[in-house]
BAVO-377722 format. One line per field, with one value per residue (C-alpha): residue in three letters; x negated, y, z. Coordinates in nm, 3 decimals, padded with zeros to 5 digits. Layout:
N
aa: c(ala, ...)
c1: c(X, ...)
c2: c(Y, ...)
c3: c(Z, ...)
//
This chain:
479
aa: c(unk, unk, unk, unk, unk, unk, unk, unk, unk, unk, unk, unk, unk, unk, unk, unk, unk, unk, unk, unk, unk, unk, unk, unk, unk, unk, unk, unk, unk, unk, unk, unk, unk, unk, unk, unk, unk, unk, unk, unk, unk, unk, unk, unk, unk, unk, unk, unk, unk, unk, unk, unk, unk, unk, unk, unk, unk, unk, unk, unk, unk, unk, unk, unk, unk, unk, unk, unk, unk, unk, unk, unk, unk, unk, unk, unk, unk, unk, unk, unk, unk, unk, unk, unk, unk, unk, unk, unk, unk, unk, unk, unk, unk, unk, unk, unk, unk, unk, unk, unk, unk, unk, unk, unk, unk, unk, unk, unk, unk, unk, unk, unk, unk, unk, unk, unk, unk, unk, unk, unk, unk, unk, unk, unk, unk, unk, unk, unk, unk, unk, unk, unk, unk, unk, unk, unk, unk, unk, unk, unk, unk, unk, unk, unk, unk, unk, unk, unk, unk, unk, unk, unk, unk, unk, unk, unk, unk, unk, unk, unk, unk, unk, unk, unk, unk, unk, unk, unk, unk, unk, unk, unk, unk, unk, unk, unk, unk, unk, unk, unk, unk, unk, unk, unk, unk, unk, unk, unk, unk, unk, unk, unk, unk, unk, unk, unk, unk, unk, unk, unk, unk, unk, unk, unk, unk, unk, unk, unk, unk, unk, unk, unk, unk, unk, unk, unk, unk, unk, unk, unk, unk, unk, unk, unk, unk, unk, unk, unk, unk, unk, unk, unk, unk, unk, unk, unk, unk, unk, unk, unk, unk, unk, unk, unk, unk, unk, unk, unk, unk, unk, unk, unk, unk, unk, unk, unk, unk, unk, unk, unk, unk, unk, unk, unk, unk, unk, unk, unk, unk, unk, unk, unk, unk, unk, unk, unk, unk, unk, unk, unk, unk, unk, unk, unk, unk, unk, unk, unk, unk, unk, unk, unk, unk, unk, unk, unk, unk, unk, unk, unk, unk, unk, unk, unk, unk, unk, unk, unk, unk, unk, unk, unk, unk, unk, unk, unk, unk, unk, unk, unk, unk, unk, unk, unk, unk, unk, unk, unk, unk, unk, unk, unk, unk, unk, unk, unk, unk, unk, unk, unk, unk, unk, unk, unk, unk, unk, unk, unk, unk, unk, unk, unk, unk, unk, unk, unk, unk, unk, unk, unk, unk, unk, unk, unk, unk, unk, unk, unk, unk, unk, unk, unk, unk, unk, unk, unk, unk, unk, unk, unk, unk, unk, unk, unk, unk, unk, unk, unk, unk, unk, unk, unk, unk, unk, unk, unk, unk, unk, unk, unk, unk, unk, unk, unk, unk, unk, unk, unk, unk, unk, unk, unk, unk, unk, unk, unk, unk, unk, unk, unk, unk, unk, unk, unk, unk, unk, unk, unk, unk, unk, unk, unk, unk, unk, unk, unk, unk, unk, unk, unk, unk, unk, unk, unk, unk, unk, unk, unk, unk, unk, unk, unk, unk, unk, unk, unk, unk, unk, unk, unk, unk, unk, unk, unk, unk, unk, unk, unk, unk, unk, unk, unk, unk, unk, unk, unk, unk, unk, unk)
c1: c(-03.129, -03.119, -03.238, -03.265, -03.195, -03.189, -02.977, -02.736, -02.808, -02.674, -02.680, -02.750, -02.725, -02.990, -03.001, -03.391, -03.434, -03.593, -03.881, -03.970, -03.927, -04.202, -04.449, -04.398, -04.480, -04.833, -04.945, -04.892, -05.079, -05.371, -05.435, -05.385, -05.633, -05.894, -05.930, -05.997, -06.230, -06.432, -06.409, -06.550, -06.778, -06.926, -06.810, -06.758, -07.092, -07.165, -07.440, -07.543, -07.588, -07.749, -07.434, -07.294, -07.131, -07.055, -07.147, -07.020, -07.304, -07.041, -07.235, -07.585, -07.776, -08.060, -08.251, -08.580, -08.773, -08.842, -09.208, -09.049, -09.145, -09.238, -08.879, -08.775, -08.982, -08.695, -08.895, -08.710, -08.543, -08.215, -07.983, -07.977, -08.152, -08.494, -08.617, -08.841, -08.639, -08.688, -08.986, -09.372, -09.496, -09.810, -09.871, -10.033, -09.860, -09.598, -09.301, -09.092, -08.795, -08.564, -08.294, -08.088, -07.834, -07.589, -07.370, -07.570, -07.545, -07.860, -08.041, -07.876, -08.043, -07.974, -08.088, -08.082, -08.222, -08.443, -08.439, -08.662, -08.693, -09.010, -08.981, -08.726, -08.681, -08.969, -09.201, -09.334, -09.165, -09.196, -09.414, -09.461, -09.359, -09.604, -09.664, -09.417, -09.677, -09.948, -09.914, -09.730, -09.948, -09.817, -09.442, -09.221, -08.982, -08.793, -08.625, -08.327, -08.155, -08.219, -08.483, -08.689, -08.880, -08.996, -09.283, -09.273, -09.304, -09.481, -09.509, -09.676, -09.478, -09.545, -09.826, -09.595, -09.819, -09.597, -09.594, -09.852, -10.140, -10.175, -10.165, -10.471, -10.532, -10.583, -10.826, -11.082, -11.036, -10.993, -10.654, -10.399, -10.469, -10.164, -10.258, -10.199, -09.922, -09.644, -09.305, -09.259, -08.979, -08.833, -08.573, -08.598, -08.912, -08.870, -08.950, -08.966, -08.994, -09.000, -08.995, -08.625, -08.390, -08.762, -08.582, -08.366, -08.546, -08.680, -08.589, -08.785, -08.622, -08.760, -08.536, -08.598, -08.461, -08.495, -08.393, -08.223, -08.350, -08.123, -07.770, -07.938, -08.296, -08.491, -08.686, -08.939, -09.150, -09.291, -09.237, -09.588, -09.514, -09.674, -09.998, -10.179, -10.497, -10.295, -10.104, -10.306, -10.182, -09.787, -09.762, -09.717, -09.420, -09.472, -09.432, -09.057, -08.774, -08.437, -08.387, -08.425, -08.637, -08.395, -08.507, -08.163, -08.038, -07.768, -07.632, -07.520, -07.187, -07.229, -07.481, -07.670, -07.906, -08.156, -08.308, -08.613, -08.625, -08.975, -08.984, -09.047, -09.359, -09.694, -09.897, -10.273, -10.582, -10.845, -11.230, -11.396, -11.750, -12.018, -12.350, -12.593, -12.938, -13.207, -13.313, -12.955, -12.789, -12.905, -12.761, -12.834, -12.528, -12.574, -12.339, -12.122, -11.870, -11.641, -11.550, -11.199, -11.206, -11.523, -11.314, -11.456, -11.211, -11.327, -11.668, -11.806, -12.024, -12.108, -12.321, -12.432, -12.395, -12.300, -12.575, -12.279, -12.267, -11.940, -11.911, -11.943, -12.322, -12.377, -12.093, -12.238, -12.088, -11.702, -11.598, -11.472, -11.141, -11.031, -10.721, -10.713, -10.378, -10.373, -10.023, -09.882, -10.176, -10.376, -10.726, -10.930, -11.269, -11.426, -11.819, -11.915, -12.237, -12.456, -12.663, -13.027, -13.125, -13.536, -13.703, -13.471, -13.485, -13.134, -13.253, -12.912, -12.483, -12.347, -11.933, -11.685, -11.315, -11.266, -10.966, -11.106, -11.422, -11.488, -11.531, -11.806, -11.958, -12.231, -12.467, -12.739, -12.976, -12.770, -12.443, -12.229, -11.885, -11.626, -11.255, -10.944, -10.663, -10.353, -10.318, -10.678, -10.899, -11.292, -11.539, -11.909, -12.122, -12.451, -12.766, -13.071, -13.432, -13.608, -13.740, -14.050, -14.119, -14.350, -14.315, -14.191, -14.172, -14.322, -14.076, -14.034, -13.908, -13.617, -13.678, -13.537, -13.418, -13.057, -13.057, -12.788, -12.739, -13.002, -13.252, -13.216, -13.298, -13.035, -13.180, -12.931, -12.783, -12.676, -12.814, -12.688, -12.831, -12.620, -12.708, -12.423, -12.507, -12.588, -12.357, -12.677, -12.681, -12.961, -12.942, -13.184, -13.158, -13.337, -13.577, -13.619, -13.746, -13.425, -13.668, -13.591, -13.701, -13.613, -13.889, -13.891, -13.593, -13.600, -13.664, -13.420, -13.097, -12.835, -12.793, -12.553, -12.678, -12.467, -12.520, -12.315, -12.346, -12.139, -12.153, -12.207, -12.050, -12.220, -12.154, -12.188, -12.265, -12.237, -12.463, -12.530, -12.903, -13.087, -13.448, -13.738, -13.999, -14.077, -13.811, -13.842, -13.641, -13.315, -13.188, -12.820, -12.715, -12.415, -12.264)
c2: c(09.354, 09.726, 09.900, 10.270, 10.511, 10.855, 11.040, 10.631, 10.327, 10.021, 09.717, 09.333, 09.025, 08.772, 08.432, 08.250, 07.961, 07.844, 07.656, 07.980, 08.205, 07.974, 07.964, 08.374, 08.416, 08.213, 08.413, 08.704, 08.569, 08.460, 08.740, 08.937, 08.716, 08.719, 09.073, 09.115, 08.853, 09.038, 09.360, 09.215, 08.976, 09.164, 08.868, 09.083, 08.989, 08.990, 08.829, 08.703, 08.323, 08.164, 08.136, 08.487, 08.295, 08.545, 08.417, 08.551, 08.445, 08.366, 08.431, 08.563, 08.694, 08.914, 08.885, 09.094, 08.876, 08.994, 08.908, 08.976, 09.227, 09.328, 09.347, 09.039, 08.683, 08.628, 08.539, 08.474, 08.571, 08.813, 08.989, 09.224, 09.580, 09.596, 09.798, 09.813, 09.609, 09.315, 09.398, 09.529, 09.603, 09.835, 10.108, 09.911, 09.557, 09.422, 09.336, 08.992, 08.960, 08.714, 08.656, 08.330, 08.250, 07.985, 07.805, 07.941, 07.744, 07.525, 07.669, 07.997, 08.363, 08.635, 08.987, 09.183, 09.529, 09.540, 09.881, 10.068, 10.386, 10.473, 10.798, 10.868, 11.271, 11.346, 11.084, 10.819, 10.515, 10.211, 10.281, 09.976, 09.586, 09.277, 08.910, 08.735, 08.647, 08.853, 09.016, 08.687, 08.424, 08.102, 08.255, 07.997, 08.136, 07.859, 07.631, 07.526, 07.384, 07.158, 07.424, 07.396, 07.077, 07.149, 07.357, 07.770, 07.950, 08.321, 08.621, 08.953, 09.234, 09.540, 09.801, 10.171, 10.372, 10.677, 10.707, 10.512, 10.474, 10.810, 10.961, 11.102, 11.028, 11.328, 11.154, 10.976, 11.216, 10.862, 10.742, 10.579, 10.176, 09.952, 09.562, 09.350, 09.102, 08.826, 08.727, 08.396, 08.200, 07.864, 07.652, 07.942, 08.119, 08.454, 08.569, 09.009, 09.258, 09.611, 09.960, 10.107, 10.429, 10.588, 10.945, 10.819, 11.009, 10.885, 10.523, 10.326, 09.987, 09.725, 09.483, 09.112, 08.789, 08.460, 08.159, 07.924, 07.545, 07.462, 07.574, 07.769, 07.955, 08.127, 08.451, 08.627, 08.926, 09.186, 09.570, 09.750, 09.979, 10.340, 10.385, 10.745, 10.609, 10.631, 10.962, 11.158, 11.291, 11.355, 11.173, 10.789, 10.619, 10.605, 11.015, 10.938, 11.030, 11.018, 10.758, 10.435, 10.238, 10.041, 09.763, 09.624, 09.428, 09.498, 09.394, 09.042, 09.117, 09.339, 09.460, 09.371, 09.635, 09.567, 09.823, 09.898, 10.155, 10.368, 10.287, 09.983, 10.083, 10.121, 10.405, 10.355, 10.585, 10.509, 10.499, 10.550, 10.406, 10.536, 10.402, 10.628, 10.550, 10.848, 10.780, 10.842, 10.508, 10.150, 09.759, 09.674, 09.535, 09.633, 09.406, 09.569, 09.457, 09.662, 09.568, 09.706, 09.636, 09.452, 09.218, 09.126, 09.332, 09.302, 09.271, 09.405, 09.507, 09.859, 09.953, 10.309, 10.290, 10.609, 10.902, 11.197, 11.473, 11.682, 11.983, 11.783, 11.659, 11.302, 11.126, 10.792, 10.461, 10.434, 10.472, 10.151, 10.209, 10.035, 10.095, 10.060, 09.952, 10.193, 10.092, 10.270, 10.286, 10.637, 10.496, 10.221, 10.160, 10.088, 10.020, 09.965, 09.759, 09.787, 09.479, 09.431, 09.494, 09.378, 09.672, 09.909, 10.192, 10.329, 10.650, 10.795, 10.734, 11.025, 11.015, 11.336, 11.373, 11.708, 11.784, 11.753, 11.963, 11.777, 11.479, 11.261, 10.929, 10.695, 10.598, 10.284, 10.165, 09.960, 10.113, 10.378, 10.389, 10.650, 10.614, 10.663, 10.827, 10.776, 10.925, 11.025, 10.973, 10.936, 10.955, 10.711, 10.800, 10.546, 10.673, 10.452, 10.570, 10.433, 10.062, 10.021, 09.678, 09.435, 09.652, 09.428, 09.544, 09.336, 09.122, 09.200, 09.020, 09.025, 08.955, 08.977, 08.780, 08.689, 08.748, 08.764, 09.145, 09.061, 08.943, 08.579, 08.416, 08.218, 07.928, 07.785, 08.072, 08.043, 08.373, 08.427, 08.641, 08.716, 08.891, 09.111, 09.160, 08.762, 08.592, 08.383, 08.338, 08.182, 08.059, 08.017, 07.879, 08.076, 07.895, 07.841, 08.210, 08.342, 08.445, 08.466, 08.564, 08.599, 08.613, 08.670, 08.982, 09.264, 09.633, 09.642, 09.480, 09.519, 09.194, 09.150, 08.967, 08.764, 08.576, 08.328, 08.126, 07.804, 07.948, 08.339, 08.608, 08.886, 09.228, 09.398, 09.034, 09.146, 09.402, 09.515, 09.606, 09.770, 09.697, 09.927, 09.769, 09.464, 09.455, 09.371, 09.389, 09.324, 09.216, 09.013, 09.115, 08.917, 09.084)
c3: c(07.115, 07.078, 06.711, 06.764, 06.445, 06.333, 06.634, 06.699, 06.863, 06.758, 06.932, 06.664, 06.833, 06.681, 06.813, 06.760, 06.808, 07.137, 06.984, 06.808, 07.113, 07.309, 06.982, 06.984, 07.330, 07.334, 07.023, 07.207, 07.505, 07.318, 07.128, 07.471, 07.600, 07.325, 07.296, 07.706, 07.651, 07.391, 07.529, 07.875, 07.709, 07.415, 07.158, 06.845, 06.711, 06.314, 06.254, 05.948, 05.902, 05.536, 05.313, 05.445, 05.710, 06.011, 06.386, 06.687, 06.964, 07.254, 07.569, 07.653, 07.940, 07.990, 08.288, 08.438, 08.703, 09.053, 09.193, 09.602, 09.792, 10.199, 10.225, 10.082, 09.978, 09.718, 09.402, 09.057, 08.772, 08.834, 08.581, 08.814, 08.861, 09.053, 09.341, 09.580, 09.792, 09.542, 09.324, 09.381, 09.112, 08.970, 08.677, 08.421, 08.500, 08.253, 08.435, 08.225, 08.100, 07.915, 07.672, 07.757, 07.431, 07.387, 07.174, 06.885, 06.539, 06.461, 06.114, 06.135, 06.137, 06.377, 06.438, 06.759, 06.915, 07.202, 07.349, 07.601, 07.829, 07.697, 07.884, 08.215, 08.310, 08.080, 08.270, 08.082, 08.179, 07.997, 07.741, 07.480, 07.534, 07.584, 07.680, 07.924, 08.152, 08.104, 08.506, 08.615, 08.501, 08.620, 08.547, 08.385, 08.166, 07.975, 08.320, 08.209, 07.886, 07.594, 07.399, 07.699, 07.659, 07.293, 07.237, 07.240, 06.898, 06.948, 06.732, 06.770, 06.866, 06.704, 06.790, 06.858, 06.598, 06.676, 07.033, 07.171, 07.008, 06.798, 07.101, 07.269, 07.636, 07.855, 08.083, 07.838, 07.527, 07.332, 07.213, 07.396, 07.319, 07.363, 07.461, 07.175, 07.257, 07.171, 07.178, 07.332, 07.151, 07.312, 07.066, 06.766, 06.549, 06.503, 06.077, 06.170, 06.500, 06.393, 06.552, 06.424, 06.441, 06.490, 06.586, 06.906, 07.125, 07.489, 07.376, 07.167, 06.996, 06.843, 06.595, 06.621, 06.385, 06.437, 06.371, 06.595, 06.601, 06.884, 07.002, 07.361, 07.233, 07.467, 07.408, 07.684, 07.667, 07.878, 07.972, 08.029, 08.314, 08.164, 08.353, 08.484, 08.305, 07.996, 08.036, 08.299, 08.596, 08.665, 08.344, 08.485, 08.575, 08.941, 08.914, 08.835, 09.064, 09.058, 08.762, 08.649, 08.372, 08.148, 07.937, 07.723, 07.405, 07.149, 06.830, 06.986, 06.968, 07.314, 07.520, 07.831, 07.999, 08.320, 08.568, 08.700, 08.945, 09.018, 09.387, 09.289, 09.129, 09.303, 09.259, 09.114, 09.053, 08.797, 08.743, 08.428, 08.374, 08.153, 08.068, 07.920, 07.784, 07.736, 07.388, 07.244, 07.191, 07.266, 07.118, 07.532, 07.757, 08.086, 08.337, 08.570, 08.852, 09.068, 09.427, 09.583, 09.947, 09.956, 09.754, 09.351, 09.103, 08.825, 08.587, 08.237, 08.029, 07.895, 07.580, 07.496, 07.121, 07.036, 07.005, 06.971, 07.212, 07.288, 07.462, 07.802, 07.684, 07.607, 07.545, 07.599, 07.546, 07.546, 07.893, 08.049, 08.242, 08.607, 08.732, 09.092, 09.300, 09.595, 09.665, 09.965, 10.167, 10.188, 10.036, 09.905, 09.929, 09.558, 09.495, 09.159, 09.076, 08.802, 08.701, 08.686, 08.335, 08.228, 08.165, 08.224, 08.484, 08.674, 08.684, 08.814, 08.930, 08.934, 09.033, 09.017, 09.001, 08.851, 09.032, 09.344, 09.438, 09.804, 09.619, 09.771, 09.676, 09.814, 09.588, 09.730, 09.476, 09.202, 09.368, 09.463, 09.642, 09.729, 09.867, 09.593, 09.669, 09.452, 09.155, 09.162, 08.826, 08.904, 08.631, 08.725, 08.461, 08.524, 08.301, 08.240, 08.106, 07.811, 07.833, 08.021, 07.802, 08.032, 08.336, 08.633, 08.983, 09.237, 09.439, 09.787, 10.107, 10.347, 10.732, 11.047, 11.379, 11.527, 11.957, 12.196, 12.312, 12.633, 12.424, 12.389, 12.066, 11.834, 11.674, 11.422, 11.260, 10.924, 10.680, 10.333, 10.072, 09.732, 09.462, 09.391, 09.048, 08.924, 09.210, 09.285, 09.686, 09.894, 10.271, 10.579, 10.924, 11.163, 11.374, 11.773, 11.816, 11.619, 11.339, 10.952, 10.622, 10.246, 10.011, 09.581, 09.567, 09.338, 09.337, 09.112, 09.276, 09.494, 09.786, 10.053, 10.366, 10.625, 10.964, 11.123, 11.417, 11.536, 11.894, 11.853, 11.681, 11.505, 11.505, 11.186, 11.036, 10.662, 10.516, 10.184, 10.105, 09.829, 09.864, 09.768, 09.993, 10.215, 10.490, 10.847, 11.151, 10.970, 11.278, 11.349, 11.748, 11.900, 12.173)
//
């Protein structure tokens, strides 16, 4: 053994014993071994258990699930980034994630920081956190382990007062709302979530205890995907480029971080729906649904409560947002329906986007419908007159005839009249002349009509109709 001085070496023999030399050298390779671990691992946790005692939580994984896409059918929970080779989803969904521990101490409290892009290159990315399953319904979270056959424990997560909902939305003039949701807890109950370290910029993060019943907890929640009928236009996260939406935890000891990457993101455009009553303001709900692709969307109900005007005129009841997944496609085809209210006149729809001045829309009696475009915002604003109590119009009838295209009756054929606005559908069977008829429908509603035959096919067999008078020669032709 060599000892090295000031300006001399020296050389000391020093005989160890061999016992010694072997009990030196797996010290060394332990300690070698522990701190490669930890680095790699993130094991340095120090987290406070009753007592003071200090846990390290030894291994966890955060994982983001993937809902497939046209490129691939693989469905399922990933640690992994997502993109739109593995993901679809839309502005305004809530795409899940998890927290998987283990080897966590029964009894014992920990605390750990959620954080989130809540803006990417300016662009609002993901802009609060919600309910595991509130896009993915059916989605199972907890499938694996011992915490996952007791019962879930939930608490609210926190409403983002300084980023969210003080902020005003540039479409609706209202403020931004943020959907009230829960963290889903299986095998621990978490006692506190709080916005923290308010002033880190573009991230937001959220600080979470619990306490573990069981040695492998499970924890879900939800990233809402910042929508255009939030933010306005250019001001969604489908506008990002070039970056990626990260959703990640820390203070266990490490960190773990998942990706979400904008083309994985579909683009929407949104429709705002006003009611307004002449008199001012009015208790009355009047039922609407909205139809995307001749498809049912969704339904509501709108009341004109509010007798202010702004600078705009009436201001009407609180306008009822839709937003509409165009996807990739250039349009969609939306018709919005309002319901048959007793004596109530529709006296008008009247639909702009103020961006675009070429704008059209349809309107037919109860309804009106226009293509959407991505990114496009449409404003429907439906006014009524006052109530004409008592006043019913007289019901009116539906007729017509199904033929081949030479002229030959169809006896048989199957019609079907639904009220668009109640769902209530009635059916006929035309007779040996091919004849039909519909008698009792309203003025004041909005039906669509369809033919079928066991041995024809009709063209143009669906139509939607509007009323005003008796109807005849609704005729069905099959070619």
């Amino acid at each position: 053994m060599k000892f090295s001085g000031f300006g001399h070496t020296s050389k000391i023999s020093i005989a160890l014993p061999a016992a010694l030399l072997i009990v030196m050298f797996f010290i060394l390779t332990y300690s070698t071994q522990a701190q490669r671990s930890g680095i790699q691992s993130g094991l340095r946790a120090d987290i406070s258990a009753p007592g003071g005692i200090n846990l390290g939580v030894r291994n966890f994984d955060l994982e983001q699930f993937r809902n497939g896409s046209g490129l691939s059918s693989t469905i399922g929970w990933s640690n992994g980034g997502s993109d739109a080779s593995n993901a679809n989803w839309a502005e305004d969904q809530f795409v899940p994630y998890r927290l998987r521990l283990k080897d966590l101490t029964p009894g014992a409290s920990y605390t750990f920081v959620i954080r989130y892009d809540a803006f990417a290159n300016g662009i609002h990315a993901i802009d609060y956190l919600g309910t595991y399953n509130a896009s993915a319904k059916d989605l199972n979270a907890c499938d694996g382990g011992s915490s996952c056959g007791n019962a879930a424990s939930t608490f609210p997560i926190p409403q983002d007062t300084l980023m969210v909902t003080n902020q005003i939305n540039p479409i609706s003039r209202r403020y931004v709302s943020q959907t009230s949701g829960e963290f889903t807890m299986w095998g621990g109950e978490i006692s506190d979530a709080k916005y923290v370290n308010l002033s880190r910029g573009d991230q937001r993060q959220i600080s979470v205890t619990f306490v573990a019943d069981s040695t492998d907890p499970v924890l879900a929640w939800a990233g809402h995907i910042a929508s255009q009928g939030a933010w306005g236009p250019d001001g969604s996260a489908s506008y990002a480029k070039g970056t990626f939406f990260r959703m990640g935890v820390t203070g266990l000891g490490g960190g773990r971080e998942s990706t979400l990457s904008p083309d994985a993101v579909q683009n929407i455009a949104t429709v705002f729906i006003v009611k307004i009553v002449a008199e001012g303001s009015s208790l009355t709900a009047f039922p609407f649904n909205v139809f995307v692709g001749g498809a049912p969307f969704t339904g509501f109900s709108l009341v004109d409560n509010n007798p202010a005007v702004d600078i705009s005129g009436p201001l009407g009841s609180d306008p009822h947002q839709v937003n509409v997944p165009v996807g990739f496609s250039p349009s969609v085809t939306v018709t919005i329906t309002e319901g048959f209210t007793p004596g109530w006149l529709l006296d008008s729809i009247v639909c702009t986007d103020p961006t675009n001045p070429g704008f059209t829309f349809t309107p037919t009696g109860r309804s009106v419908s226009f293509a959407l475009v991505k990114h496009e915002n449409v404003y429907c604003v439906y006014t009524n007159s006052h109530p004409q109590l008592g006043v019913t119009a007289a019901p009116v009838s539906i007729a017509g005839r199904t033929a081949t295209q030479a002229g030959s009756p169809i006896r048989g054929a199957l019609l079907t009249l639904t009220n668009l606005s109640t769902g209530e559908s009635k059916t006929v069977i035309t007779n040996s002349f091919g004849y039909y008829s519909f008698t009792g429908m309203s003025t004041e509603e909005v039906y669509n009509l369809t033919a079928s035959s066991k041995r024809y096919k009709f063209a143009n067999a669906s139509r939607t109709i509007a009323p005003l008078d008796n109807l005849s020669g609704v005729d069905f032709v099959a070619p």
